[in-house]
C-alpha positions in Angstrom: -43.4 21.3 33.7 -41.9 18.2 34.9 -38.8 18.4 32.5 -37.6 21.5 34.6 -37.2 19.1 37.4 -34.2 17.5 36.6 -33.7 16.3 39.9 -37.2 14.5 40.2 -36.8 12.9 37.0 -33.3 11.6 37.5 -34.7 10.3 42.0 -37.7 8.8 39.9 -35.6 6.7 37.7 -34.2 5.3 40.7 -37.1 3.5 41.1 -36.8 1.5 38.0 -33.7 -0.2 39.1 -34.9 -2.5 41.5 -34.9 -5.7 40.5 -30.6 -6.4 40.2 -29.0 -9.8 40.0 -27.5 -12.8 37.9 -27.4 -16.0 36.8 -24.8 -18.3 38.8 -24.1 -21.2 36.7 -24.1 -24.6 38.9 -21.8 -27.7 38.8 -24.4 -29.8 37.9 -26.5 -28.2 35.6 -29.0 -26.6 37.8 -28.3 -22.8 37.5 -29.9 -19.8 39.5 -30.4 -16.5 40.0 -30.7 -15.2 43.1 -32.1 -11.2 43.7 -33.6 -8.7 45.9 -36.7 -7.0 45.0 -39.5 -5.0 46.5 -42.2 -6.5 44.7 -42.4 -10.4 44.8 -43.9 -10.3 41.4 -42.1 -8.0 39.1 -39.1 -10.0 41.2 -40.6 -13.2 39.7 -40.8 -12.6 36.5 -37.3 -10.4 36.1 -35.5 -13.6 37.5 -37.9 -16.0 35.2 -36.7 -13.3 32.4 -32.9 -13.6 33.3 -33.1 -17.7 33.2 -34.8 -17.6 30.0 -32.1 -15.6 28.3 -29.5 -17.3 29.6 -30.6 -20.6 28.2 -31.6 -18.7 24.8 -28.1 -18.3 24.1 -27.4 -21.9 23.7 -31.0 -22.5 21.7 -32.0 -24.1 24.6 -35.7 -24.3 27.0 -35.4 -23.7 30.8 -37.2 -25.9 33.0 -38.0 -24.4 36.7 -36.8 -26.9 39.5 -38.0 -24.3 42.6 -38.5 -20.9 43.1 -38.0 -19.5 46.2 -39.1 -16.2 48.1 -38.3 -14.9 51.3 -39.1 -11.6 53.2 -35.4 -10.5 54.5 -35.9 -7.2 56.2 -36.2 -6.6 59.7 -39.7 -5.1 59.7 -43.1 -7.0 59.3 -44.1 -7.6 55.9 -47.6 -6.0 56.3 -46.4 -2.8 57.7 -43.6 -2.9 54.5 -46.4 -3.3 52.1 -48.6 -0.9 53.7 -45.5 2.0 53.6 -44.8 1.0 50.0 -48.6 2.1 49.8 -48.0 5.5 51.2 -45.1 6.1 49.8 -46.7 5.8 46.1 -49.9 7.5 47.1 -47.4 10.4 48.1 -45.8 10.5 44.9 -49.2 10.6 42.9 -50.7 13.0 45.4 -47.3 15.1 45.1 -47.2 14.7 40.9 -51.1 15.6 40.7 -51.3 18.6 42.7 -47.6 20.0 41.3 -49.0 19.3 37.6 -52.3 21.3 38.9 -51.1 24.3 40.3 -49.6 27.4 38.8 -46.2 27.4 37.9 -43.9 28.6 40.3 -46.5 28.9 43.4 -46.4 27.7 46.7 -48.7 25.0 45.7 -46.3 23.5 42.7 -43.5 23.9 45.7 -45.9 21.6 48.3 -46.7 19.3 45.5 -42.8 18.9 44.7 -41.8 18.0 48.1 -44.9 15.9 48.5 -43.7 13.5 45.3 -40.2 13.9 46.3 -40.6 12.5 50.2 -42.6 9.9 48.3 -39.9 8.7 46.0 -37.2 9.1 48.9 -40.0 6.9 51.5 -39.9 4.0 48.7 -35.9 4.2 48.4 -35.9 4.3 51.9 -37.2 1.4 52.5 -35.6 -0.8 50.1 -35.9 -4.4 48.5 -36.7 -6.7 51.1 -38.0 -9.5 49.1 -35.2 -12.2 48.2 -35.7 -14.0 45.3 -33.9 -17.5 44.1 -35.0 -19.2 41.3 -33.3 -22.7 40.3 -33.3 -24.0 36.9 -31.7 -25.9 34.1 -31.5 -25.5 30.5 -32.3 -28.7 28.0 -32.0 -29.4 24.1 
């Protein structure tokens, strides 16, 4: 049922890309990478990913100097979090009663807008968490 949605599938994949940025190489050893996010977490551990690998390409360790996060958007963090909250418990609600109904009823329709204003609330609301993570790589 939810391979005939192209559309969901392809607004739902949007949420996978999240977590974007880079390693900036510094003058004096000390590197970082700097990203947005919307979960401090998963933002952690992409950029702890990202400064691993670029050290593992010289066969050398990284060492963490400071890690950094900061909430960048204009609205409170609680009432970000809490909408992040909604906005999944939309999708799920939306993906539960479209998988539930019969196919091609009213209900299947409710439950596809329901997961879709879901997915578009979370894009909506973007990746306010910044991320910087400094490091250096050693023999």
């Amino acid at each position: 049922m939810f391979i005939k949605r192209p559309f969901l599938l392809c607004v739902s994949l949007l949420g996978f890309t999240g977590c974007v940025g880079d390693v900036r190489p510094g003058p004096d050893g000390i590197h970082s990478v700097l990203l947005l996010t919307d979960d401090k977490a998963e933002g952690s551990r992409g950029a702890l990913r990202q400064a691993k690998r670029w050290c593992k390409r010289d066969d050398q360790q990284f060492v963490i100097h400071e890690e950094i996060t900061a909430f960048v958007c204009d609205m409170d963090e609680a009432d970000y979090l809490r909408a992040q909250q909604l906005a999944a418990a939309a999708q799920v609600a939306g993906s539960v009663t479209s998988s539930s109904a019969e196919e091609d009823s009213r209900t299947e329709t409710i439950g596809d807008i329901l997961q879709t204003a879901g997915i578009a609330a979370e894009e909506a609301l973007g990746d306010c968490y910044e991320i910087e993570l400094l490091f250096e790589c050693l023999d």
